[in-house]
Backbone as CSV, one residue per row, in Angstrom:
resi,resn,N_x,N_y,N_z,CA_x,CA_y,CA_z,C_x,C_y,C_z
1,UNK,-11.671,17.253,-24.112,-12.098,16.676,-22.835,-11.890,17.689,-21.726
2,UNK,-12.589,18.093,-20.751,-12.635,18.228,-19.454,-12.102,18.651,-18.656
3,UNK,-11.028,19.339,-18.105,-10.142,19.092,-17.136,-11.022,18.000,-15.854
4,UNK,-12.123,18.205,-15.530,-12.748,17.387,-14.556,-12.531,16.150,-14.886
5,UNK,-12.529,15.795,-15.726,-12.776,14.193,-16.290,-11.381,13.493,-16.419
6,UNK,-10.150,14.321,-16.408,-8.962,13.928,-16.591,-8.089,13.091,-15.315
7,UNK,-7.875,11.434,-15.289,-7.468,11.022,-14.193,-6.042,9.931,-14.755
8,UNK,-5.145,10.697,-14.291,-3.528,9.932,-15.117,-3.688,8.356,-14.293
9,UNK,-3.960,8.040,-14.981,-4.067,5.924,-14.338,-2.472,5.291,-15.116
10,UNK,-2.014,4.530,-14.161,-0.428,3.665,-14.523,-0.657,2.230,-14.154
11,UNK,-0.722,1.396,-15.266,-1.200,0.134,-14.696,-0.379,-1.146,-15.249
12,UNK,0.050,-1.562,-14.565,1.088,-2.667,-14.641,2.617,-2.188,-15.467
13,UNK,2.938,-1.277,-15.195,3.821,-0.114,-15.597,5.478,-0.812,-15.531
14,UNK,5.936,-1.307,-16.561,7.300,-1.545,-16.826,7.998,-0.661,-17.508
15,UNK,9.642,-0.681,-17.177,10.052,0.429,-17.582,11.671,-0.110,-17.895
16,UNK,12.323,0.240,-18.995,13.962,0.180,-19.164,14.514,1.017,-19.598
17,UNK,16.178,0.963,-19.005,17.062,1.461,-19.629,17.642,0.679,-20.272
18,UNK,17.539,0.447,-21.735,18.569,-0.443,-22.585,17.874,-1.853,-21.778
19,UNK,18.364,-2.836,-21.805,18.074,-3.785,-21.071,18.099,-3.927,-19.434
20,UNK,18.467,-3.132,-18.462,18.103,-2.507,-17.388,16.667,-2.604,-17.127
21,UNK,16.043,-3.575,-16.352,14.607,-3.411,-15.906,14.474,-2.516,-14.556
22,UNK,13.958,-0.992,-14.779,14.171,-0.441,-13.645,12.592,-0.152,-12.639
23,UNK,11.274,-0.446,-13.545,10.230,-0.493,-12.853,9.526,-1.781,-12.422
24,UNK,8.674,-2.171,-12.139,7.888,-3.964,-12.258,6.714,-3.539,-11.758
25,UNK,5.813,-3.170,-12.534,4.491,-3.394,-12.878,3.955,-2.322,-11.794
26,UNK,3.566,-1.167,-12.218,3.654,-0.017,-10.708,2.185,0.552,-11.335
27,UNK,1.450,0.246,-9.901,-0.377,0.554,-10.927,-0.326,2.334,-9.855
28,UNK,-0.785,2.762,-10.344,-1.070,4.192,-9.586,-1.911,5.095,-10.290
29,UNK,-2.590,6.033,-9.677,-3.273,6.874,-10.225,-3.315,8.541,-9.184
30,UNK,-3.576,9.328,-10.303,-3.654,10.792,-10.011,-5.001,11.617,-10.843
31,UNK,-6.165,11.929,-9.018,-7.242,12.273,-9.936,-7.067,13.550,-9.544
32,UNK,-8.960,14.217,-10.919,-8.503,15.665,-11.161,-8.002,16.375,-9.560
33,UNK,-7.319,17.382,-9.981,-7.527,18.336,-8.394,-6.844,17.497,-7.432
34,UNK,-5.939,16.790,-7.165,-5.192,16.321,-6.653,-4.057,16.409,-6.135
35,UNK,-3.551,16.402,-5.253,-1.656,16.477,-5.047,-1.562,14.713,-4.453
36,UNK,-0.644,14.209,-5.377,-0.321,13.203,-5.041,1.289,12.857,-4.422
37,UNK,1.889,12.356,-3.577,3.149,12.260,-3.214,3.650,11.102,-3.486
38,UNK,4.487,11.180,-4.648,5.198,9.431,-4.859,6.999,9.761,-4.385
39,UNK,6.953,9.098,-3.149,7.801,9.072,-2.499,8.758,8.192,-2.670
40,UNK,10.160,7.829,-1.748,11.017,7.047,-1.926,12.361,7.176,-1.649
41,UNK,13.428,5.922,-1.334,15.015,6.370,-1.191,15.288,6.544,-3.017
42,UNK,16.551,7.822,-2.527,17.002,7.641,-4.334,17.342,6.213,-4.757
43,UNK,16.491,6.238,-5.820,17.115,4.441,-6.616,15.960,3.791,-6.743
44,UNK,15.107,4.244,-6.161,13.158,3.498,-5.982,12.559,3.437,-7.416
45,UNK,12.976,4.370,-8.328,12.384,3.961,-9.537,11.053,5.699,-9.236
46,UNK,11.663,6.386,-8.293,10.724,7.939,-8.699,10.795,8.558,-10.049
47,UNK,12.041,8.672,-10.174,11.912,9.576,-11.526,12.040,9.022,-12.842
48,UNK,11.922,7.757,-12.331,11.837,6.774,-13.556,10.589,6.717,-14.341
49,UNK,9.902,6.922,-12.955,8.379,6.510,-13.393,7.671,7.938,-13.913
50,UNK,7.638,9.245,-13.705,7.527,10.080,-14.284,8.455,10.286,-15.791
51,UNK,9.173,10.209,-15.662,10.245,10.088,-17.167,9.428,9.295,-18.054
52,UNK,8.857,8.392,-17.620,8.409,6.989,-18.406,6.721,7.597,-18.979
53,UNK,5.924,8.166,-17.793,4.600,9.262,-18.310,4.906,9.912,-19.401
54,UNK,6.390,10.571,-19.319,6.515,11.807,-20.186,6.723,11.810,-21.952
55,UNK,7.257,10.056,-21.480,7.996,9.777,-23.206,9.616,9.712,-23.072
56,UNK,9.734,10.202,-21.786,11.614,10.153,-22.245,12.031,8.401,-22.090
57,UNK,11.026,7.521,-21.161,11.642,6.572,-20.892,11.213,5.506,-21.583
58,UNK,11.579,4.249,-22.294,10.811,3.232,-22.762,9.949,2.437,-21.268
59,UNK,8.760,2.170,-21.961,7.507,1.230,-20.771,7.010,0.689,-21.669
60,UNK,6.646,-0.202,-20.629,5.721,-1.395,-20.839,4.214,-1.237,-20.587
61,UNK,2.855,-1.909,-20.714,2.250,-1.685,-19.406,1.108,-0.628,-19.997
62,UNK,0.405,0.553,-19.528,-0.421,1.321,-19.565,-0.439,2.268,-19.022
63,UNK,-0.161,3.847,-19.806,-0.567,4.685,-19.147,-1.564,5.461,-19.964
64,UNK,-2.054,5.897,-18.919,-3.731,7.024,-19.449,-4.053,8.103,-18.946
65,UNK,-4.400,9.576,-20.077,-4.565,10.390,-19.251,-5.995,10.557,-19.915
66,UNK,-6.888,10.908,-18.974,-8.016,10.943,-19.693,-8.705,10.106,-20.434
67,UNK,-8.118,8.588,-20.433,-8.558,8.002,-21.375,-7.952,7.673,-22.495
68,UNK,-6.740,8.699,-23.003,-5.693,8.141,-23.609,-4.325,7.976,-23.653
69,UNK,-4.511,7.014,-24.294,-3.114,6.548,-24.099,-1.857,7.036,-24.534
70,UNK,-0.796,7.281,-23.458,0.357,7.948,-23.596,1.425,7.536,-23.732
71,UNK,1.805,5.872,-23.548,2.716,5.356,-24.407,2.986,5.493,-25.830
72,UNK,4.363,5.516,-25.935,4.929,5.433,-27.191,4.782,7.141,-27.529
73,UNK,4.301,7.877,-27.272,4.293,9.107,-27.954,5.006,9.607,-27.448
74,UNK,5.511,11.385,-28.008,6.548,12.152,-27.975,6.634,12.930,-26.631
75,UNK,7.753,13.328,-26.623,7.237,14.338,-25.165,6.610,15.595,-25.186
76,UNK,6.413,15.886,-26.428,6.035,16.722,-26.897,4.692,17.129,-26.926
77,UNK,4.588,15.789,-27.433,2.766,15.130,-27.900,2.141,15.532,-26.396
78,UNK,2.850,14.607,-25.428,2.402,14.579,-24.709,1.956,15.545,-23.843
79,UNK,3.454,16.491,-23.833,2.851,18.272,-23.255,1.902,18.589,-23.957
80,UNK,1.493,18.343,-25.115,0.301,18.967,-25.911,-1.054,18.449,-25.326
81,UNK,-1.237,17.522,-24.784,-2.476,17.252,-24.052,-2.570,17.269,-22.674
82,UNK,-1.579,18.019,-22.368,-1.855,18.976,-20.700,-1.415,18.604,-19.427
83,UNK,0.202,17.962,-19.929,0.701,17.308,-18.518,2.025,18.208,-19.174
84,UNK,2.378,18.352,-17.729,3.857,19.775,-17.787,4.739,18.760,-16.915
85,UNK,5.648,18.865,-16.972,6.644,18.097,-16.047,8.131,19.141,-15.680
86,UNK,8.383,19.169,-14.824,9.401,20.006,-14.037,10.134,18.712,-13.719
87,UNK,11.791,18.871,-14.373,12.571,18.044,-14.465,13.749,18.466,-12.836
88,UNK,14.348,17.654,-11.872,15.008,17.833,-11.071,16.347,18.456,-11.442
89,UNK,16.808,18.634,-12.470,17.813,19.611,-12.624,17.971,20.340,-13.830
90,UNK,16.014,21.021,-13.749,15.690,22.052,-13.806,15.820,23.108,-15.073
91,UNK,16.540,22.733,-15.971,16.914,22.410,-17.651,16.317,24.175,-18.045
92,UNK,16.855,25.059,-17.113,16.776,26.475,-17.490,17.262,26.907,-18.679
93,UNK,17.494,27.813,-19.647,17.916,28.304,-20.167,18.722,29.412,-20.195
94,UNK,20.278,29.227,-19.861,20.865,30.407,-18.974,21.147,31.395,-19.229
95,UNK,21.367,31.726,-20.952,21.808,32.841,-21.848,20.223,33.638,-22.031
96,UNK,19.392,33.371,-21.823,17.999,33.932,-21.910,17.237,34.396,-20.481
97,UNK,16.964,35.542,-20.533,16.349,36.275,-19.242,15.135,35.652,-18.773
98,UNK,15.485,36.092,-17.738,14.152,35.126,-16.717,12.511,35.162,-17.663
99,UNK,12.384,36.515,-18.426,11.259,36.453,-19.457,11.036,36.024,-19.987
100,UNK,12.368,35.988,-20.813,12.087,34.689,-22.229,12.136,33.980,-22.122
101,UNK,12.431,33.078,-20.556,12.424,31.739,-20.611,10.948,31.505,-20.223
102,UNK,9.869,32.334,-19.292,8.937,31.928,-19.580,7.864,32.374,-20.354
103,UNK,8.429,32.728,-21.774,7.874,33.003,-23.216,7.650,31.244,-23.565
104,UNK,9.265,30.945,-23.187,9.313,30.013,-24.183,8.003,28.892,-23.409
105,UNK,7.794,29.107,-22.512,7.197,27.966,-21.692,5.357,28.182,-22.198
106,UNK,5.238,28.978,-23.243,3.728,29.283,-23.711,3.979,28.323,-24.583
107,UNK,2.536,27.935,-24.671,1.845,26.638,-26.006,0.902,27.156,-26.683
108,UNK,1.087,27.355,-27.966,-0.032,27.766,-28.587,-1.087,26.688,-29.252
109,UNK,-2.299,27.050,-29.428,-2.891,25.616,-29.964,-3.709,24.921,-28.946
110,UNK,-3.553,25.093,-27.507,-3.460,23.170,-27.217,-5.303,23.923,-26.519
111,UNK,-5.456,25.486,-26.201,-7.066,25.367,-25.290,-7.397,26.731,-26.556
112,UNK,-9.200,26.451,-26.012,-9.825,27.420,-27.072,-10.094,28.670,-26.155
113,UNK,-9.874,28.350,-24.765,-10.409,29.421,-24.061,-9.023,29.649,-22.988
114,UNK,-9.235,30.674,-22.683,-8.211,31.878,-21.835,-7.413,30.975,-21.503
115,UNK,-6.064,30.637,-21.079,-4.806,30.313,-20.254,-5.422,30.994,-18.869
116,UNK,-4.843,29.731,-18.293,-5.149,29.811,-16.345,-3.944,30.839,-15.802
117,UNK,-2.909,30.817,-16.446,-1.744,31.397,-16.120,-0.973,31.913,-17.026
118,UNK,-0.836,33.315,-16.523,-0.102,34.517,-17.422,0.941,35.200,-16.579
119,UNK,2.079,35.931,-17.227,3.045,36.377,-16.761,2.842,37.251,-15.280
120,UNK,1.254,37.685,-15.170,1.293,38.751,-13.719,1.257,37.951,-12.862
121,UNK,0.521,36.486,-13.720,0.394,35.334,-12.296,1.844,34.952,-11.851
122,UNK,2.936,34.499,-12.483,4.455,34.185,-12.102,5.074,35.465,-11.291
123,UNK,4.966,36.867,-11.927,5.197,37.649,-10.965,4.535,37.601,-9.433
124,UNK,3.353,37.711,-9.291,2.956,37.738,-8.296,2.960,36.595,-7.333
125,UNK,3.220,35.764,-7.664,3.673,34.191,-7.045,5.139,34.254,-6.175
126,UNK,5.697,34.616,-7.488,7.319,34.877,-6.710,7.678,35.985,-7.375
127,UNK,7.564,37.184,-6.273,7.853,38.462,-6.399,9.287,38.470,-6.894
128,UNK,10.511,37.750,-6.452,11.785,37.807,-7.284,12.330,37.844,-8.484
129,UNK,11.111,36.785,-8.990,11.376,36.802,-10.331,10.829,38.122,-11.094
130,UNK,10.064,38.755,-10.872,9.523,40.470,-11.200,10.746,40.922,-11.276
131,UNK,11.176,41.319,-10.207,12.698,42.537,-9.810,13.789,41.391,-11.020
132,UNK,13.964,40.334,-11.342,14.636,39.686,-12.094,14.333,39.188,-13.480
133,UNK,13.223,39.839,-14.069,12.628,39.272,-15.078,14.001,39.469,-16.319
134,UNK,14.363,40.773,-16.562,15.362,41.214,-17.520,16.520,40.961,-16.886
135,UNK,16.953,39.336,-16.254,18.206,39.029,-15.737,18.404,38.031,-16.494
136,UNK,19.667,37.070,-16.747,20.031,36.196,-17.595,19.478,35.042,-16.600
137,UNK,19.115,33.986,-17.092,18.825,32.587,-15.993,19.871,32.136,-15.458
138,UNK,21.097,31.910,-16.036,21.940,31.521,-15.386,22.879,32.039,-14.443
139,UNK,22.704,33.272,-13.857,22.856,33.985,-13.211,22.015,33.779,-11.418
140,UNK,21.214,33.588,-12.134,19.890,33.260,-10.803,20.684,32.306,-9.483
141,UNK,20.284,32.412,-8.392,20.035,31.503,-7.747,19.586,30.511,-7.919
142,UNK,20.536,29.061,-6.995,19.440,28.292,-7.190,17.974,27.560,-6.997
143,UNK,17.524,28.411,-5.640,16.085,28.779,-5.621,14.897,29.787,-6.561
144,UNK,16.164,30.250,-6.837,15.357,31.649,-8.144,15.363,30.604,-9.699
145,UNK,16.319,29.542,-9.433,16.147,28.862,-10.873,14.841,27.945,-10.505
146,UNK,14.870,27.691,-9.813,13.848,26.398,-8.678,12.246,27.151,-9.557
147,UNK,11.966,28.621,-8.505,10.975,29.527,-9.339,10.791,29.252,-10.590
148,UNK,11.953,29.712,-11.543,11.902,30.042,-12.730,11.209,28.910,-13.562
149,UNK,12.171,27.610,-13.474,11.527,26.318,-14.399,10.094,26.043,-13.808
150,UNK,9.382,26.076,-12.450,8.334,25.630,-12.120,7.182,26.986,-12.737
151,UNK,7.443,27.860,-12.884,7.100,29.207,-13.730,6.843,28.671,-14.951
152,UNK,7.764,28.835,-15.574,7.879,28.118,-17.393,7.045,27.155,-17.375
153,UNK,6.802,26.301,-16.612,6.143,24.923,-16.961,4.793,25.319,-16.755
154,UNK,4.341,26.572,-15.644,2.822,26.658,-15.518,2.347,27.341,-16.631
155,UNK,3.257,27.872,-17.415,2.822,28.761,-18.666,2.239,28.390,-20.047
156,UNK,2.594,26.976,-19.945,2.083,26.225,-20.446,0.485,25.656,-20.455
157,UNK,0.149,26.087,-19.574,-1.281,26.012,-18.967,-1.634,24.661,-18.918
158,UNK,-0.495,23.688,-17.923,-1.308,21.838,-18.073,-2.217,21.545,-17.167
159,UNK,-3.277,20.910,-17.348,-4.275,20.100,-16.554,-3.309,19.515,-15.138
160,UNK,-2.081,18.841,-15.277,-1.297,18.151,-14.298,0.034,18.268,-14.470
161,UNK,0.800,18.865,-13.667,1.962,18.680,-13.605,2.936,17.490,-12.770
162,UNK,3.995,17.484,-13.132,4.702,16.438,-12.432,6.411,17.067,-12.373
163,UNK,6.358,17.288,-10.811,7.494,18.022,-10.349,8.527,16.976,-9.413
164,UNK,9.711,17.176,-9.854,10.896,15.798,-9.344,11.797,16.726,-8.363
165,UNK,11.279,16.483,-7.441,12.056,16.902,-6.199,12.792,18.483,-6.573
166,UNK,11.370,19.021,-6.266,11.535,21.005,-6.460,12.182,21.668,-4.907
167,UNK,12.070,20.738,-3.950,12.833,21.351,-2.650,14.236,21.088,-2.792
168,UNK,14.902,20.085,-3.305,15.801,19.823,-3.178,16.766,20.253,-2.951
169,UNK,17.880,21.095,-1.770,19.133,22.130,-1.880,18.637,23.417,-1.759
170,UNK,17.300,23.448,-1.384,16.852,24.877,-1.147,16.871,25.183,0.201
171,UNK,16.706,26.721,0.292,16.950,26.732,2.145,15.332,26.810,2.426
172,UNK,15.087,26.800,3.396,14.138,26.746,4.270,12.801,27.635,3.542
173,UNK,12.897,28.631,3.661,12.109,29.891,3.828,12.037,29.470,1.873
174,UNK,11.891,29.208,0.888,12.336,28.837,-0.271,11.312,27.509,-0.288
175,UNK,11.533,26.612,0.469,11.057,25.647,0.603,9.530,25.610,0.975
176,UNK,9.160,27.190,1.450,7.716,27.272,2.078,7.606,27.869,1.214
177,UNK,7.807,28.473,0.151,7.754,29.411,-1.175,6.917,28.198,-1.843
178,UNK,7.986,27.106,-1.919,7.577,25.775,-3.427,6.152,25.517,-2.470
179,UNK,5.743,25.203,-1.524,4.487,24.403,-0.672,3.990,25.490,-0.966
180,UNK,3.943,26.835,-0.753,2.512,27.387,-1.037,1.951,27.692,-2.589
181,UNK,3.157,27.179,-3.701,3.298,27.178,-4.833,2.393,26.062,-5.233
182,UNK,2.668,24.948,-4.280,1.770,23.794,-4.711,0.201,23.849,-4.159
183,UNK,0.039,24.282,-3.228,-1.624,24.677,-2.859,-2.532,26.169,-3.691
184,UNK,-1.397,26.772,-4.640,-2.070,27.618,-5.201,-2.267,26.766,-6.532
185,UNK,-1.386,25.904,-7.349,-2.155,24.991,-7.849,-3.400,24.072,-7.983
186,UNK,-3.566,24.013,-7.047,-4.700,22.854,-6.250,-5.740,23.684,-6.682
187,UNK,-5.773,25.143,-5.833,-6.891,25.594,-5.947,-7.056,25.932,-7.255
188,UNK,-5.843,26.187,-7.842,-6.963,26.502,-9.884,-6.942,24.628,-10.282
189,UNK,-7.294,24.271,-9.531,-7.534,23.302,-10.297,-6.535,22.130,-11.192
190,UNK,-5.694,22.311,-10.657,-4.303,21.664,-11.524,-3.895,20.645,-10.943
191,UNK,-3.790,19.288,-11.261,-3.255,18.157,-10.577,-2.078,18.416,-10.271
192,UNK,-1.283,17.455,-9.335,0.311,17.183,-8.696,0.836,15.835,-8.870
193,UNK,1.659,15.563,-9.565,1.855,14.346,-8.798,3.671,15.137,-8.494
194,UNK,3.970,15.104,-6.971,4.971,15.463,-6.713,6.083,14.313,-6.355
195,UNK,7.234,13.856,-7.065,8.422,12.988,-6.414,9.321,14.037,-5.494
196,UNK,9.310,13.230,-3.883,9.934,14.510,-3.287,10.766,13.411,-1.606
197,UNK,11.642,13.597,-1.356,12.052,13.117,-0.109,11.555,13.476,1.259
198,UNK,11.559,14.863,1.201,11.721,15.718,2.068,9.587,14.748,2.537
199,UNK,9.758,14.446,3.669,8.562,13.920,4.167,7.351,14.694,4.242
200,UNK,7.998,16.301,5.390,7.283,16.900,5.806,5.973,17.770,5.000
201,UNK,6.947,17.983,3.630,6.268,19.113,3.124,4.870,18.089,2.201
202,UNK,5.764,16.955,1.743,4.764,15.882,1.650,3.292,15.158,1.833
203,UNK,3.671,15.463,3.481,2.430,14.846,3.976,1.502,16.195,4.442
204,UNK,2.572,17.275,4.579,1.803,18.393,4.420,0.664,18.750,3.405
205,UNK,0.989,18.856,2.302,0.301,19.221,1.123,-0.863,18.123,0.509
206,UNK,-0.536,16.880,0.776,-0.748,15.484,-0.264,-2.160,14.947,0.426
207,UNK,-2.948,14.724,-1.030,-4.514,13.912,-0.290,-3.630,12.750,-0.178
208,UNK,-3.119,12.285,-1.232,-2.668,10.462,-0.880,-1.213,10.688,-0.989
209,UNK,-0.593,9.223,-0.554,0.577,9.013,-0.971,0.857,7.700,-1.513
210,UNK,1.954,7.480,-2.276,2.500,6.639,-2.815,3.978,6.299,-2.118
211,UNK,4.559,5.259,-1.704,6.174,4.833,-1.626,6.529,4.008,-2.724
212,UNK,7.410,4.150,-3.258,8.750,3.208,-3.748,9.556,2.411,-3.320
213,UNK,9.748,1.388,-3.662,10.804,0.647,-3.148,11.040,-0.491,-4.633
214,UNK,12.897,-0.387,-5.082,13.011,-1.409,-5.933,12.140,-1.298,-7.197
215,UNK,11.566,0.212,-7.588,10.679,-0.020,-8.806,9.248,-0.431,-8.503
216,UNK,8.884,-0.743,-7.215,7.324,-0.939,-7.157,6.689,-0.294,-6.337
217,UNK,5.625,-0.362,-6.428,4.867,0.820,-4.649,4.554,0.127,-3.994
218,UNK,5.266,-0.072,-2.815,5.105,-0.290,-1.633,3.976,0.303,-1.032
219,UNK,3.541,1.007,-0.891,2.418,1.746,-0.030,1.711,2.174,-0.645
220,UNK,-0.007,2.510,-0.574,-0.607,3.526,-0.968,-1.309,4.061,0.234
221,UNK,-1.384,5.174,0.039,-2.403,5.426,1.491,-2.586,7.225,1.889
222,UNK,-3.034,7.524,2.664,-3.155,9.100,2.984,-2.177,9.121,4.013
223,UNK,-1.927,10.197,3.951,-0.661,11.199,4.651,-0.350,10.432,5.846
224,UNK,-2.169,10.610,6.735,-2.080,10.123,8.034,-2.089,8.647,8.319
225,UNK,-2.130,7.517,7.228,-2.010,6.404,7.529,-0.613,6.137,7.374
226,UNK,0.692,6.838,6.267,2.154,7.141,6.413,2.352,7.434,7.772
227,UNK,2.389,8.171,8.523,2.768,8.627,9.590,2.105,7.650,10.900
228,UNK,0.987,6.902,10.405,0.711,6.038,11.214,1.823,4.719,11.307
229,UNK,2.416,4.341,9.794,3.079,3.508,9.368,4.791,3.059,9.526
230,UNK,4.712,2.711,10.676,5.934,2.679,11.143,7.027,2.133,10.557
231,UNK,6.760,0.859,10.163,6.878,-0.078,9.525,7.635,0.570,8.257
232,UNK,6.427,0.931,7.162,6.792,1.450,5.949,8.042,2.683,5.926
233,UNK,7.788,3.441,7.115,8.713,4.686,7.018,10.226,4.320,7.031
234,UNK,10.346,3.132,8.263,11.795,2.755,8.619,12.324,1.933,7.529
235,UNK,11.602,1.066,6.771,11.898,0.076,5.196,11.999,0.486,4.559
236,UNK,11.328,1.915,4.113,11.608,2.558,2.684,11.726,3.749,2.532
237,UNK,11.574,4.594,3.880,12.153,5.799,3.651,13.435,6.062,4.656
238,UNK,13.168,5.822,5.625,14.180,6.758,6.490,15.346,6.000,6.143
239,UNK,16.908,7.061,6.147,17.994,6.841,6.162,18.353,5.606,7.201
């Protein structure tokens, strides 16, 4: 199939831990070429609901990428049909140099034609990791680890990624690194769905958005109807 034709749909989306009901029925969608923002206070059921796309989480409910269905399968499976996910604490490999960790992040098998992204592309993205390629990962910074796993995961070459709060603890100047990281996505063509607090960079980047609250979405809407939304911001996001 397509990358054009590929649109991740979540529809009536339940989700547990053990007997823990932590989602209730969360319909959403992410089409091709997209940056989507699913927002929220910690505890909303963000990274639940990506966990739950990926296979790590048990659901209920329907999810689809392209048309098929991604419940119940592996996480594995699932990277194999072109969704990458960047986990919030970032699951580097620290005894292995910034290279081999994004060796390991190649898939063989999954396209018949060229990979969108190759090692000159990660260098040239974030020049640090170049001057650091033959460094151990765990050594890195933790903006240089920030790089590194969102690196590994593009190497993979997925149709859509899904990144869990990549600003998080970064400084500033780092933080405009990850945003122009995410609009050079866009333009090859690579979906987003980003879980992220930080508002600004959010409504910066994002055709639509999504809120959380309690496991369900509260909101859907574009950037500028959030910021129109007074209401929604003070109930479910702001401190």
């Amino acid at each position: 199939m397509s990358q054009a034709t590929r649109t991740l749909t979540l529809e009536n989306l339940h989700a547990f831990y053990g007997k823990s009901h932590v989602l209730h029925g969360v319909t959403m969608e992410v089409r091709p070429g997209e940056i989507v923002s699913l927002l929220g206070r910690n505890g909303s059921g963000r990274s639940t609901t990506v966990k739950t796309i990926m296979g790590q989480v048990e659901g209920t409910g329907a999810v689809n990428w392209g048309g098929r269905a991604l419940l119940g399968r592996k996480a594995y499976e699932i990277a194999h049909e072109g969704i990458g996910y960047v986990p919030e604490n970032r699951d580097i490999f620290p005894k292995l140099t910034v290279h081999q960790n994004l060796m390991l992040g190649q898939k063989s098998g999954r396209r018949a034609q060229k990979p969108r992204w190759g090692f000159d592309d990660m260098y040239q993205m974030f020049p640090r990791l170049k001057e650091r390629q033959h460094t151990e990962a765990g050594v890195l910074s933790g903006g240089e680890q920030q790089m590194l796993t969102l690196c590994r995961t593009l190497m993979g070459d997925p149709d859509l990624i899904m990144i869990d709060e990549p600003t998080e603890g970064l400084a500033p100047k780092i933080v405009e690194l990850v945003a122009d990281y995410l609009k050079e996505l866009k333009r090859r063509g690579v979906s987003v769905l980003l879980v992220e607090q930080k508002l600004a960079i959010a409504l910066e980047i994002s055709e639509r958005c999504y809120v959380m609250g309690h496991g369900r979405i509260v909101f859907e809407g574009t950037p500028a109807d959030l910021k129109a939304n007074a209401y929604i911001r003070k109930e479910w996001l702001e401190v």
